[in-house]
C-alpha positions as CSV (number, residue, x, y, z in Angstrom):
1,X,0.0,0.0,0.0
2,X,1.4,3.5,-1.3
3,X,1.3,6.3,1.4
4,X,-0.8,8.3,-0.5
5,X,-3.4,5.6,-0.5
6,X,-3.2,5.3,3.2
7,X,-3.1,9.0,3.7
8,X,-6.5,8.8,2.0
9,X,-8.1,5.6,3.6
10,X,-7.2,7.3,6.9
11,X,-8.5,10.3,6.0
12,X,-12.3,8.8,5.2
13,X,-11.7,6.3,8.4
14,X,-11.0,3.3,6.8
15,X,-8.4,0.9,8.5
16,X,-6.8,-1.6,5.7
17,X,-4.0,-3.2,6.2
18,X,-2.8,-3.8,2.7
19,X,-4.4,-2.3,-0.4
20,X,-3.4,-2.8,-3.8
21,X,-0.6,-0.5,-5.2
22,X,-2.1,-1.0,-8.9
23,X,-5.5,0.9,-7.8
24,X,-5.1,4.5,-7.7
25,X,-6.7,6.6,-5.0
26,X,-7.2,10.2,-5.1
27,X,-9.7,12.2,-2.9
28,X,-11.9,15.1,-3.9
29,X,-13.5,17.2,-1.3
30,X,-16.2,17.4,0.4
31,X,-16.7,13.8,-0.3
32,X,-15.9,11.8,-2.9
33,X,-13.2,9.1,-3.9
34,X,-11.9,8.3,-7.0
35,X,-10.7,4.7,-7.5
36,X,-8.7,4.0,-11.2
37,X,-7.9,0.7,-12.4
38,X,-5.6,-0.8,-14.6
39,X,-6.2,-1.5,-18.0
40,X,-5.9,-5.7,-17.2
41,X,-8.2,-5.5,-14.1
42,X,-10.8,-4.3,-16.6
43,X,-10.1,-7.1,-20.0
44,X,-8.7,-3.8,-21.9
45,X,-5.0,-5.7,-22.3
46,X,-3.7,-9.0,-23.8
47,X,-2.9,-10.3,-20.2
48,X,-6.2,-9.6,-18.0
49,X,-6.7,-10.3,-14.8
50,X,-9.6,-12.9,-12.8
51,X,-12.3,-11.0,-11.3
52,X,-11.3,-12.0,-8.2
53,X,-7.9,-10.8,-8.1
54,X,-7.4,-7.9,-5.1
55,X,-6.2,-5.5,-8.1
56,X,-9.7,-6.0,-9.9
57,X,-12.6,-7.1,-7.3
58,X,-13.5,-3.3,-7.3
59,X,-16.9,-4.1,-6.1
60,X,-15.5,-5.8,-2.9
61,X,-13.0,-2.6,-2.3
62,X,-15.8,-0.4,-2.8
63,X,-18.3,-2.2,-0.5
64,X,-15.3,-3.0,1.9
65,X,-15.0,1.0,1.8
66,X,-18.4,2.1,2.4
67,X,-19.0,-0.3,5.2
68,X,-16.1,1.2,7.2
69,X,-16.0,5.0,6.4
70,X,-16.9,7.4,8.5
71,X,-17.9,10.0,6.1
72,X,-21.8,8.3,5.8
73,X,-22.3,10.4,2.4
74,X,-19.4,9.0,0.5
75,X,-19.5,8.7,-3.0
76,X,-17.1,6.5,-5.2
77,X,-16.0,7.0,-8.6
78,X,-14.7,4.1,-10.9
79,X,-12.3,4.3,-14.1
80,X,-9.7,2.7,-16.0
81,X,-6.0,4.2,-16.3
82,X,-5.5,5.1,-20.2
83,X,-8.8,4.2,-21.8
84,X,-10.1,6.2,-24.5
85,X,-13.7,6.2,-26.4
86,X,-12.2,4.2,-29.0
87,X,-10.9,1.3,-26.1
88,X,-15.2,0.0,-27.2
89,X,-17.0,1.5,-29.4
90,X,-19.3,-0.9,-29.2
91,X,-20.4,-4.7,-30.3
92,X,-19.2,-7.7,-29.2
93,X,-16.4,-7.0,-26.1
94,X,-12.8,-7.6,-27.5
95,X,-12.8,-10.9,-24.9
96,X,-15.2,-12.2,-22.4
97,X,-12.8,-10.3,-19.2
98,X,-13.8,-7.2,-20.7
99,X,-17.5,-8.6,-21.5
100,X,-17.5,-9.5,-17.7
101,X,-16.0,-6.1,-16.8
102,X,-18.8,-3.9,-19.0
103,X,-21.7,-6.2,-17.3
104,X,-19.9,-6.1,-13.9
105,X,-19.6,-1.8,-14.2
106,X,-23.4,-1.8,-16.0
107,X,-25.3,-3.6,-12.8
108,X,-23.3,-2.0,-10.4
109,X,-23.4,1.5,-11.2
110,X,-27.5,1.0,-11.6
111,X,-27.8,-1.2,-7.9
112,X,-25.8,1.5,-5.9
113,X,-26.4,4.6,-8.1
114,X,-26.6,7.0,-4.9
115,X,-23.0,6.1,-3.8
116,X,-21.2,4.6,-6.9
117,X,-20.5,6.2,-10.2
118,X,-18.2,6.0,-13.3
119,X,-15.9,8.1,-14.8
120,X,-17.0,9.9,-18.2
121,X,-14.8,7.5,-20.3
122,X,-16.3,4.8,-18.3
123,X,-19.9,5.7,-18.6
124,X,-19.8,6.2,-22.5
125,X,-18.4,2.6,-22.7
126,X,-20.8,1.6,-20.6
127,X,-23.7,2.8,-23.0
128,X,-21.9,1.3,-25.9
129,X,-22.3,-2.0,-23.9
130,X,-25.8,-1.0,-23.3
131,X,-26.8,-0.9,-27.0
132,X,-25.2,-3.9,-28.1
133,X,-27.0,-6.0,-25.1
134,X,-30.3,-4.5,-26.2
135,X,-29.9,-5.3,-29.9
136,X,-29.0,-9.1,-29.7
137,X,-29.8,-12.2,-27.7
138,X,-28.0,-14.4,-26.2
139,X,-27.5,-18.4,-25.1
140,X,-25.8,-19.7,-21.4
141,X,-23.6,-22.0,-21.5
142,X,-25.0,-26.0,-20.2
143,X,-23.1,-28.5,-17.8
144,X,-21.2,-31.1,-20.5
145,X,-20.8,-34.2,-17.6
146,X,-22.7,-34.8,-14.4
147,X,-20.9,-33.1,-11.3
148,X,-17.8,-35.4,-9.8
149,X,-19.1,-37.7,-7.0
150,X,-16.2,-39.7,-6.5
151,X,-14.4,-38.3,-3.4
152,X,-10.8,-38.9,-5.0
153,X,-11.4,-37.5,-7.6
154,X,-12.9,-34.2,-6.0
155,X,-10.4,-34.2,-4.0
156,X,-7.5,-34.3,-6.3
157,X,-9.6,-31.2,-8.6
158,X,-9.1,-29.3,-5.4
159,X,-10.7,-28.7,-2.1
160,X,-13.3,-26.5,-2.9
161,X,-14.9,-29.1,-5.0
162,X,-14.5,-31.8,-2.4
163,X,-16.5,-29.6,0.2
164,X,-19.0,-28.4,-2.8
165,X,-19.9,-32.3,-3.1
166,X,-20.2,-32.5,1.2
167,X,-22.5,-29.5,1.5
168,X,-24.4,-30.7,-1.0
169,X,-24.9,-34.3,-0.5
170,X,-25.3,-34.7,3.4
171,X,-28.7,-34.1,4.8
172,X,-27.4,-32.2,8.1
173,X,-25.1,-30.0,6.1
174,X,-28.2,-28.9,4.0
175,X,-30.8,-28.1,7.1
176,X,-27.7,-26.8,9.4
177,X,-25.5,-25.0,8.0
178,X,-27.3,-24.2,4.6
179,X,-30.9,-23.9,6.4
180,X,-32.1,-25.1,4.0
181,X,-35.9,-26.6,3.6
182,X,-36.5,-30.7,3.1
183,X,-37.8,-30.0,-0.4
184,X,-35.2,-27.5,-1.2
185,X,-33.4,-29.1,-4.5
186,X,-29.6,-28.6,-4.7
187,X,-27.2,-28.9,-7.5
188,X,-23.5,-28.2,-8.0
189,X,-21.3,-26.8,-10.9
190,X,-23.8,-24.0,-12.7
191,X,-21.9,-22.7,-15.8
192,X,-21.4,-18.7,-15.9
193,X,-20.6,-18.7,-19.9
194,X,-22.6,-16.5,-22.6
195,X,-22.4,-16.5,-25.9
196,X,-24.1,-14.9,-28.5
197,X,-26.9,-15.5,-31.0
198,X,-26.3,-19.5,-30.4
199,X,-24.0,-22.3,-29.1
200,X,-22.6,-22.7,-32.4
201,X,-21.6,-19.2,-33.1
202,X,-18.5,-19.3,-30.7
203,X,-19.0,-15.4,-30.0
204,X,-18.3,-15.9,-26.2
205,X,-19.4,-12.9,-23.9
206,X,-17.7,-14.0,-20.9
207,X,-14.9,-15.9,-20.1
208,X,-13.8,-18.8,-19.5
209,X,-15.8,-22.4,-20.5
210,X,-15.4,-23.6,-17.4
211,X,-16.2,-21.3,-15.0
212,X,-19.0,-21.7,-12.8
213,X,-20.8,-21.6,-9.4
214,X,-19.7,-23.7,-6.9
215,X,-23.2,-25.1,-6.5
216,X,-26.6,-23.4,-6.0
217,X,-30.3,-24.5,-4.2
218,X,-33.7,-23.7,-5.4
219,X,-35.9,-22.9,-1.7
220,X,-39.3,-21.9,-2.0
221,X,-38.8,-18.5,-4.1
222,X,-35.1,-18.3,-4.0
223,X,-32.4,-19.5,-5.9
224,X,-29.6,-19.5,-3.3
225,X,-26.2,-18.7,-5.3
226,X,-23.2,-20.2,-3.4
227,X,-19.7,-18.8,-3.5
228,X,-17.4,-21.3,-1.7
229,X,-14.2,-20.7,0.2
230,X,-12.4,-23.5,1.7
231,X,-8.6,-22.6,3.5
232,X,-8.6,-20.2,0.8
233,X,-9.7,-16.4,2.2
234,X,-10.3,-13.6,-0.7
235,X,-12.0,-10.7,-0.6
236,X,-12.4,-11.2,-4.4
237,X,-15.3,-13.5,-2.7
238,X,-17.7,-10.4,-3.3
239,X,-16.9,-9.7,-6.4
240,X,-17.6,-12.8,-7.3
241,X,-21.3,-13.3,-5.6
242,X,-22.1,-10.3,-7.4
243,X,-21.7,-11.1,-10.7
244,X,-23.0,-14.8,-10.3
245,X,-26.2,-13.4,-8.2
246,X,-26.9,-10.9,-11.6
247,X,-25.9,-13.3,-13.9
248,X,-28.3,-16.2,-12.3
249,X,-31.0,-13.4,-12.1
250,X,-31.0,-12.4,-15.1
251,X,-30.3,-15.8,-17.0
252,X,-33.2,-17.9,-15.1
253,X,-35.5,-15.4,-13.9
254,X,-35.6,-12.0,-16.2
255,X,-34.5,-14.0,-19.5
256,X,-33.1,-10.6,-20.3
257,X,-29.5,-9.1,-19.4
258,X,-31.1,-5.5,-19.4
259,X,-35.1,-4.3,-18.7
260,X,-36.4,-6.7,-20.5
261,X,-34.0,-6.1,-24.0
262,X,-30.9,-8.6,-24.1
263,X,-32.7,-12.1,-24.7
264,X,-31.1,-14.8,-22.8
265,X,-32.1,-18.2,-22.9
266,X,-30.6,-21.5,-21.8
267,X,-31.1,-25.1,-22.3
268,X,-33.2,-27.4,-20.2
269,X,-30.5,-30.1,-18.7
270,X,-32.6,-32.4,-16.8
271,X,-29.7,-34.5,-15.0
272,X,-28.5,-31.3,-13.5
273,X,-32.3,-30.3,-12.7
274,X,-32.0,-27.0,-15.0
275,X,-36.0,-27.1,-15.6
276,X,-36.3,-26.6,-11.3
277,X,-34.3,-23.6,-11.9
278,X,-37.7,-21.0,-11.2
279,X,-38.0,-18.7,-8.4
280,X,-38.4,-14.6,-8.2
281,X,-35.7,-14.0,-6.6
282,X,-31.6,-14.6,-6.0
283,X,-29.8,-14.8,-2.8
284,X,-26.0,-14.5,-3.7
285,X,-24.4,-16.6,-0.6
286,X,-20.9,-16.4,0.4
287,X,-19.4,-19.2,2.2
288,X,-15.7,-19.8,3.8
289,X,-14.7,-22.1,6.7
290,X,-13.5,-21.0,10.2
291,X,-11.1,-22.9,12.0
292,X,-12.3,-23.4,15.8
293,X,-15.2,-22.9,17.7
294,X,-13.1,-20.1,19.5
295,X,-12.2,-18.7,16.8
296,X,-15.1,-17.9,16.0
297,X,-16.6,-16.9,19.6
298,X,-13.6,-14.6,19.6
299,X,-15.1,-12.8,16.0
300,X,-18.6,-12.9,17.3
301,X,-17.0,-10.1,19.8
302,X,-15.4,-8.7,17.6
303,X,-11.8,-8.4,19.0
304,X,-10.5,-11.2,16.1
305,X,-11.3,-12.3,13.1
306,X,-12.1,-15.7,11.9
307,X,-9.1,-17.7,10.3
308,X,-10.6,-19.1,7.4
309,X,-12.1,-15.6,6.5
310,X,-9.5,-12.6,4.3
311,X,-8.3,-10.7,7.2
312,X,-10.2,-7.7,6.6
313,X,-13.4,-9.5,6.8
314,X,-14.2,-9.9,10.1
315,X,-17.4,-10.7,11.7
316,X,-18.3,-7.2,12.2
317,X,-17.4,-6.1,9.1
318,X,-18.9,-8.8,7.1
319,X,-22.7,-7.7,8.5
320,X,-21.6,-3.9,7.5
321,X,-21.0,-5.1,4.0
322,X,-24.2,-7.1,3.9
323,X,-25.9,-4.1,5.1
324,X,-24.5,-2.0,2.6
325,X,-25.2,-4.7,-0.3
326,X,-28.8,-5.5,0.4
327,X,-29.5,-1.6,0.0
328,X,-29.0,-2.2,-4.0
329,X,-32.3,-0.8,-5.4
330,X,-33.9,-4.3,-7.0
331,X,-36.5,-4.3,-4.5
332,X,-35.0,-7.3,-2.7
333,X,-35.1,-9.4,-6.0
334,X,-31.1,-10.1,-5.4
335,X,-29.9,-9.9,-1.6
336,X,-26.7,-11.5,-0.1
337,X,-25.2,-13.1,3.2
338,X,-22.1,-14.7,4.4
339,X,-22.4,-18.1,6.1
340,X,-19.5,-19.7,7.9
341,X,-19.0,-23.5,8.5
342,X,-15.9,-25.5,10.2
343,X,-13.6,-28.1,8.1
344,X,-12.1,-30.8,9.9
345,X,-9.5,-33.2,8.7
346,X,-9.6,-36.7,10.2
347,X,-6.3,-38.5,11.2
348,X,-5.6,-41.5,9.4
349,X,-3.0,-42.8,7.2
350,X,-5.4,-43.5,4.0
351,X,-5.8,-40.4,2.0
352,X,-6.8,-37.2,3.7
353,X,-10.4,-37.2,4.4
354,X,-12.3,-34.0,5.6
355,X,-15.8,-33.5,7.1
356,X,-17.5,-30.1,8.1
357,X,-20.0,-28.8,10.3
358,X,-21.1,-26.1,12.5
């Protein structure tokens, strides 16, 4: 962290203990911050960087920011370092990080448009993005293979998916930690991939084939949007539940990526119940593990934080934030919450074996 950037962040009262050189700060009085990105945190370079990464999760910094301020009337300003009107003038994004980035800025900047706007290069790009959503439609990308279920196997494609499967598949995970209902349906691995006109076009709108959500429930009127963490703390967590709560929105419940223009449509997979998919309304959920019971008494007071959770997401901070993202102007159609469980490895001398709980 520059001392400029913590001259600045102390200035509005925020305490972080590392923020990322690569986003520049600068502070215009009475209130309002400006926050620039790099060209790769927003897809506008041949390298670009995850959503997730600390130097382009802006959502999560911005959040993160307004739930600690003191300066209640803070606004926040958003642009990209060296981008011109000609960086998109308009039609299909260049690649599906900057396709992600224009949807990412576009629901943003409409869900918390009395504390968040963009820069004037930003907004005109945003527009551009605007008119091309409106004037095609679009397909999501469908599950190619049933979800893993083999527990080698899930565990050798990483932890996350080996606790994915064990949320999912025990009964006492689902009504206690989840709370979740008995006829609640739960699936894993929902694909987060657009592409344009049809699946045989290959015009991909965001990136990546095989990204996806770590797994997602249908209860009652809510399609509950998991994002897991599993020994693995990120802030870019945020980031990521917002763009998968939109995206599930808009795909499953609006059929449109913008007021009703933007046609989306996706296929009916019946093995990974696709056609139980209906609800009016999204509950993005973000999920990491904590290590002790202790641990997290001591949060709950707020005098640590929980291992298991990024450091500057504490107990108290994490209800601030939900706070903060709930207020989002879609008349509770998408809200979010953070849920905590406990990961436990068993001692033996067969292959590790984990189980969770509360």
């Amino acid at each position: 962290m520059t001392g400029v950037q913590k001259l600045i962040l102390g200035y509005i009262g925020v305490k972080i203990a590392n923020f990322p050189d690569d986003i520049v700060l600068d502070y215009i009085e009475p209130n309002k911050l400006l926050m620039k990105l790099k060209k790769e945190a927003a897809g506008f370079s041949k390298q670009p960087l995850a959503m997730q990464d600390d130097r382009a999760c802006f959502e999560a910094w911005c959040l993160l920011i307004k739930a600690k301020t003191n300066k209640p009337e803070l606004g926040i300003e958003l642009d990209v370092e060296g981008i011109t009107n000609a960086s998109y003038s308009g039609g299909k994004p260049a690649n599906g990080y900057m396709g992600k980035f224009l949807y990412r800025i576009l629901k943003f900047s409409e869900q918390y448009t009395m504390w968040f706007k963009l820069a004037p290069t930003l907004e005109a790009l945003k527009e551009n993005f605007k008119i091309y959503l409106v004037a095609h439609s679009f397909v999501a990308n469908e599950p190619v293979k049933e979800a893993e279920k083999d527990l080698a196997n899930l565990l050798n494609m990483g932890l996350e998916s080996y606790v994915a499967y064990l949320l999912c598949d025990s009964e006492s995970a689902k009504r206690n930690i989840l709370a979740l209902t008995r006829e609640a349906i739960v699936g894993r691995q929902l694909p987060v991939g657009l592409v344009e006109g049809s699946k045989e076009s290959g015009k991909e709108l965001f990136a990546g084939e095989e990204a996806a959500i770590d797994f997602w429930a249908v209860d009652e009127n809510t399609i509950n949007v998991y994002e897991l963490k599993s020994k693995k703390p990120m802030l870019g967590i945020i980031t990521e539940s917002f763009f998968y709560s939109n995206y599930v929105y808009d795909v499953f419940i609006s059929k449109n990526l913008h007021h009703g223009k933007g046609r989306v449509t996706h296929e009916v997979v019946a093995y990974c119940n696709y056609d139980k998919i209906q609800a009016a309304r999204v509950k993005g959920i973000m999920i990491s593990n904590y290590y002790s019971t202790m641990n997290l008494l001591i949060a709950l007071v707020g005098s640590k934080r929980e291992k298991g959770w990024h450091i500057m997401l504490d107990y108290a901070t994490r209800d601030e934030i939900k706070k903060v993202m709930n207020n989002n102007g879609t008349n509770r159609k998408i809200q979010y919450d953070f849920l905590s469980y406990k990961l436990k490895e068993l001692t033996t001398n067969a292959p590790k074996i984990y189980y969770i709980g509360i």
